[in-house]
C-alpha positions in Angstrom: 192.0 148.9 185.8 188.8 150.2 186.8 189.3 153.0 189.2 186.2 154.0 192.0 185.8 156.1 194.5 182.6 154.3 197.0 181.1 157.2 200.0 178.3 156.3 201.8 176.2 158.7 204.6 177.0 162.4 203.5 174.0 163.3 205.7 174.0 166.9 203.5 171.4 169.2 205.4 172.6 167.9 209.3 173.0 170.0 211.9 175.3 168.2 214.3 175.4 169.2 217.9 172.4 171.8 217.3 172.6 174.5 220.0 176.6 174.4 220.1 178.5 177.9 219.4 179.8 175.6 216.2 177.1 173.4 215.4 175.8 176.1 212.2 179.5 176.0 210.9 179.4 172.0 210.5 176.2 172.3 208.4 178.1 174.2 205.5 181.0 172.1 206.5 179.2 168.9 204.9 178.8 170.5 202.2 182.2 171.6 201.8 183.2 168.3 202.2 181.3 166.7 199.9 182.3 169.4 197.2 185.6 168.9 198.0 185.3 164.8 196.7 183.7 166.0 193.8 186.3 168.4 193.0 189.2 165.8 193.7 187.6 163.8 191.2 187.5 166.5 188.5 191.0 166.7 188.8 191.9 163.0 189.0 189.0 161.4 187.0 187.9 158.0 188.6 185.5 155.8 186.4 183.1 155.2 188.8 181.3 156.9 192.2 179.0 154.7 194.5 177.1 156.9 196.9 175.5 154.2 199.3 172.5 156.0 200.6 171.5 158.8 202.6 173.6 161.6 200.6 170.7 163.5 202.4 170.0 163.8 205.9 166.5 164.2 205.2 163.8 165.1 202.4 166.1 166.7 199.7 165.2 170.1 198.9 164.9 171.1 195.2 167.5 173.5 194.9 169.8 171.0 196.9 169.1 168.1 194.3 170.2 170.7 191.6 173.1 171.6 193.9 174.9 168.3 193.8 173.3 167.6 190.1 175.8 170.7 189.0 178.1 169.2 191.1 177.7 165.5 189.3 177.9 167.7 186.2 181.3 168.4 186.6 182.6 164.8 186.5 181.3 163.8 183.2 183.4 161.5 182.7 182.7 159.9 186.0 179.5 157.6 185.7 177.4 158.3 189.2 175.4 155.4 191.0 173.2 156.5 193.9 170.2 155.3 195.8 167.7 156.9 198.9 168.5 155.7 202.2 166.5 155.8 205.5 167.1 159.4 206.3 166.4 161.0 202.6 163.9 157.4 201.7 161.4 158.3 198.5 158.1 159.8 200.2 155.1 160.4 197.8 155.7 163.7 197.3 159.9 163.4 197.2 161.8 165.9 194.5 163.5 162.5 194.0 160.7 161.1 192.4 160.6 162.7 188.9 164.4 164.7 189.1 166.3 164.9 185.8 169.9 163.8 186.6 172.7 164.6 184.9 173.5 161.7 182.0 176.6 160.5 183.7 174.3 159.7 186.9 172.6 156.8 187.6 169.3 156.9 190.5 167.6 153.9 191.5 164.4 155.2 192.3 162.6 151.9 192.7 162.3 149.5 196.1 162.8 146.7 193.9 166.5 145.1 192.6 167.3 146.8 189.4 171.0 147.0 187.3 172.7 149.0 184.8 175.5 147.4 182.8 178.6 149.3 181.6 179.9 147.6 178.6 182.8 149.6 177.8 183.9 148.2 181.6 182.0 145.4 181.7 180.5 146.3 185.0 177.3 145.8 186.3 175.9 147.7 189.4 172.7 146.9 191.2 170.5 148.6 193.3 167.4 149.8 195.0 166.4 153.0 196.9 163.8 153.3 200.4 161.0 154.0 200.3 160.1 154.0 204.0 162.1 154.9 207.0 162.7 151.1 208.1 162.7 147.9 206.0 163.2 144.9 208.4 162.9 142.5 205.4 166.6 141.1 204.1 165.8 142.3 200.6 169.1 141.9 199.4 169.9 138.6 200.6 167.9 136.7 197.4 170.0 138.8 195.1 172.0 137.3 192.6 174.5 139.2 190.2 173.9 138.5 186.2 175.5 135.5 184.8 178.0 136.5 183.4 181.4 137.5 183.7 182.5 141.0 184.8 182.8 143.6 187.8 179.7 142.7 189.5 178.7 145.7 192.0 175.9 146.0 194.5 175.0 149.2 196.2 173.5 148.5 199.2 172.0 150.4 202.5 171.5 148.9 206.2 173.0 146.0 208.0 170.8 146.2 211.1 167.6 144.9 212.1 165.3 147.8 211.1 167.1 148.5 207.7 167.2 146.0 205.5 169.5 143.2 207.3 172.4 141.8 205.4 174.2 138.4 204.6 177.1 139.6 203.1 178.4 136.0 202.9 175.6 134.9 201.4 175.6 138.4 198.6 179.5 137.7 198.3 179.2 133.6 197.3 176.0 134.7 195.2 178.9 136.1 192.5 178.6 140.1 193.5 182.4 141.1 193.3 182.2 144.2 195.6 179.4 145.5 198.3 179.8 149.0 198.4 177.6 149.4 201.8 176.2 152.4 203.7 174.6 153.4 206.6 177.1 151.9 209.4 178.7 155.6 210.5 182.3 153.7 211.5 184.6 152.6 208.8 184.7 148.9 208.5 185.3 146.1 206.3 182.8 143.4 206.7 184.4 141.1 204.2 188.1 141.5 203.8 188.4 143.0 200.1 184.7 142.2 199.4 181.8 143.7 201.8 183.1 147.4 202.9 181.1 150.1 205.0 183.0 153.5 204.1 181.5 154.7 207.4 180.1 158.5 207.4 182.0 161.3 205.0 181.6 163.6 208.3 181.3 163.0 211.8 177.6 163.3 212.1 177.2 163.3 216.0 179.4 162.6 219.3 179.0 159.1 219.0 180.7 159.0 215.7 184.5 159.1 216.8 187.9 158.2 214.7 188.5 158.9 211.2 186.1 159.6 208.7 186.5 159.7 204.7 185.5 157.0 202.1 186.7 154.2 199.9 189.4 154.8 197.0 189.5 151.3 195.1 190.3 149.8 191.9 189.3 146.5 190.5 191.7 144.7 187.5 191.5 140.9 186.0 189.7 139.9 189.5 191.8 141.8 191.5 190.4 144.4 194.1 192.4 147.1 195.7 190.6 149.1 198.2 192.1 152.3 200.6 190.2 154.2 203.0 191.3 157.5 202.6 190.1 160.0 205.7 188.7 163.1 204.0 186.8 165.0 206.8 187.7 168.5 208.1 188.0 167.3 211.4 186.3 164.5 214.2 184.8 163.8 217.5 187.9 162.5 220.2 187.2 161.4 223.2 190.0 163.3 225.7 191.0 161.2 228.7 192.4 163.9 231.6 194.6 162.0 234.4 194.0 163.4 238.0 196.2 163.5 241.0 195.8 164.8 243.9 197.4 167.8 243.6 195.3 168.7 241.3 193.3 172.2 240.8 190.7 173.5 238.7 193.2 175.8 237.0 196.0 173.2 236.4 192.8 170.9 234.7 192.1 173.3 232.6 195.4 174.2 231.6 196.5 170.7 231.0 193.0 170.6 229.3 193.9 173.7 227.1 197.4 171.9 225.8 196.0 169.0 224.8 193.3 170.7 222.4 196.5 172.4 221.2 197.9 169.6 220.3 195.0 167.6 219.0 193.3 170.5 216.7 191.7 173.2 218.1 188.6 172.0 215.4 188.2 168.9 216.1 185.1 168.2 218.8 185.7 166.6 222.3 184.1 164.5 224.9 186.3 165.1 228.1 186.5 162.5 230.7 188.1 162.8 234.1 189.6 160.5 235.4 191.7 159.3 238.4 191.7 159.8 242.0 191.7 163.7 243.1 192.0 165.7 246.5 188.8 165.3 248.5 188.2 169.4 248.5 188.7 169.7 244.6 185.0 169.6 242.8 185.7 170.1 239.3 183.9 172.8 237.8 182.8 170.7 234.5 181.0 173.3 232.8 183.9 175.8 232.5 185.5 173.3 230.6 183.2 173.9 228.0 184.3 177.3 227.4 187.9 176.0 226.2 187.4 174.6 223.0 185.0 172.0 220.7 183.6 170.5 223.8 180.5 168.5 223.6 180.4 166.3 227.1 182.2 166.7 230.1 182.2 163.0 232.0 183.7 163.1 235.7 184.6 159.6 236.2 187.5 160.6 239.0 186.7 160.0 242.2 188.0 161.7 245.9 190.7 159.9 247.1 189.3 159.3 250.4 190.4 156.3 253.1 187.4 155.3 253.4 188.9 152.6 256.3 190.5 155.2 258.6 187.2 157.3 258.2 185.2 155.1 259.3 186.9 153.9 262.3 187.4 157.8 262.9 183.6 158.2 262.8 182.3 155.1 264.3 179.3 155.6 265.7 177.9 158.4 264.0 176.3 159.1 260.9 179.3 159.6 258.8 180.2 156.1 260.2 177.0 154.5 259.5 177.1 155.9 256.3 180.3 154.7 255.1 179.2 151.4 256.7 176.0 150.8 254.6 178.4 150.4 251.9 181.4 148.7 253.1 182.0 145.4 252.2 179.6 145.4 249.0 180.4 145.5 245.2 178.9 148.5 244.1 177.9 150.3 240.6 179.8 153.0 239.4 176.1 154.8 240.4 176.3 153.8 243.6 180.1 154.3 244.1 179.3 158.0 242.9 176.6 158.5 245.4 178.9 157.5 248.2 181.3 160.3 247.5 178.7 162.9 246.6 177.1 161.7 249.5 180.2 161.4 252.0 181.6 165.1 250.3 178.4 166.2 252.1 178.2 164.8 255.6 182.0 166.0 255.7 181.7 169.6 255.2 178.4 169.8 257.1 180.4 168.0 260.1 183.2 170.7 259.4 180.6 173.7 259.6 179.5 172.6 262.9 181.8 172.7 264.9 
């Protein structure tokens, strides 16, 4: 059996959620992360490693390139395929351009389809690397593996309009066995057992929620076995908080407080409130903040107002009319917000004059 291990979208060098008390912490946390797969592999040797663009975030440094070169170094009996994606794509003046990789490591420095076969496995891997920030030709989809039998790999970066689109239908009938993919941040298969995006190593921003990891896999007589296996040190949630109300700001953050307790206090939160809460009780959003991880704070609740009994109650005056302008319409969420800011208002300045 051939064994792999396919990662895609290290991003080494990101600063994610730059300005955040945690946001340095996660750049060294990459890292980590990344030397972490390598050193899994020293101790459980896989035959090959497919690294499907954008190991970098952006222009690799010098010293970085020799940082994961060591690192490639201590797999020798790993062979290494990797290729430039959009972020880290060959500029003129790119360390990438005349770098002396380790033997086991294979780069494909050229924009242009290019293999290396592997006799002792009779594999074959093909790639190419950017060498410009978008592509919005399908390059790949005129591929076609060699002719002849084997584990037939492509490595291959994009799937969307501006990076290189991709026909993995087309790739997969052309004879390609496996399309180790890369720069989709969300673990997905494209093509059950065929066309897989291993999604991001790390959570990169907020947007990039779930599990993150990469693709464990083995190939044997023309059958593939492929396991995602999560790997990062922690990931973005979003955190849904139920209000009543009888809620406070105290029992909100409190309930807030558990949860992270019970989630990971490391792992990195988008909070949204929602439900209907008392009328008086404006949550204090950004004191949330100071409880944990917490990126975005969404108030999505809403007062619980009768908006019916208030506006018979207030016929005739401004709070009526108000309330009236509205009534009867389907509104936006925008709009539905504006009449409760807006209504909040009119209500505690009627209060205040009396």
């Amino acid at each position: 059996m051939i064994r792999f291990i396919h990662l895609a979208d290290v991003h080494l060098g990101a600063v994610p959620d730059r300005g955040c008390p945690w946001s340095h912490g996660r750049e060294e946390e990459i890292w980590e992360t990344f030397r972490r797969v390598i050193a899994s592999i020293s101790r459980d040797p896989v035959d090959l490693l497919f690294i499907a663009g954008d190991l970098f975030h952006r222009q690799p440094l010098l010293r970085e390139l020799k940082e994961v070169n060591y690192l490639f170094s201590t797999i020798p009996e790993t062979k290494v395929f990797l290729m430039a994606g959009n972020h880290d794509y060959i500029k003129q003046d790119s360390f990438y351009r005349n770098f002396q990789w380790e033997p086991n490591v294979t780069f494909f420095r050229e924009e242009t389809r290019s293999f290396v076969k592997i006799p002792e496995l009779n594999t074959y891997v093909y790639g190419m690397s950017y060498h410009r920030q978008e592509i919005r030709e399908a390059l790949y989809d005129n591929w076609k593996p060699e002719d002849e039998a084997g584990f037939h790999v492509l490595l291959a970066h994009g799937g969307d309009e501006n990076h290189i689109p991709i026909d993995v239908k087309r790739l997969s009938a052309a004879g390609f066995t496996y399309l180790a993919l890369g720069h989709i941040h969300k673990p997905q298969a494209v093509l059950r057992g065929r066309a897989v995006y291993p999604g991001a190593l790390e959570p990169i921003d907020r947007n990039d929620l779930g599990r993150h990891g990469y693709i464990e896999g083995g190939y044997d007589q023309g059958k593939m076995r492929l396991k995602f296996i999560p790997f990062a040190g922690r990931s973005y949630q979003n955190l849904v908080l139920a209000l009543n109300e009888n809620s406070t700001q105290y029992s909100t953050e409190e309930m807030l407080k558990s949860e992270i307790l019970r989630r990971g206090g490391k792992n990195i939160y988008r909070v949204i409130l929602q439900g209907s809460r008392a009328p008086e009780f404006v949550p204090l959003t950004e004191r949330f903040k100071r409880l944990g991880n917490i990126v975005e704070v969404l108030d999505e609740s809403a007062p619980a107002y009768d908006l019916e009994e208030l506006y018979r109650r207030y016929s005739g005056t401004l709070i009526g009319d108000y309330i009236g302008y509205f009534r009867g319409r389907k509104i936006s969420v925008v709009e539905e917000k504006a009449l409760y800011h807006g209504l909040q208002a009119l209500l505690e300045t009627s209060i205040l004059n009396r």
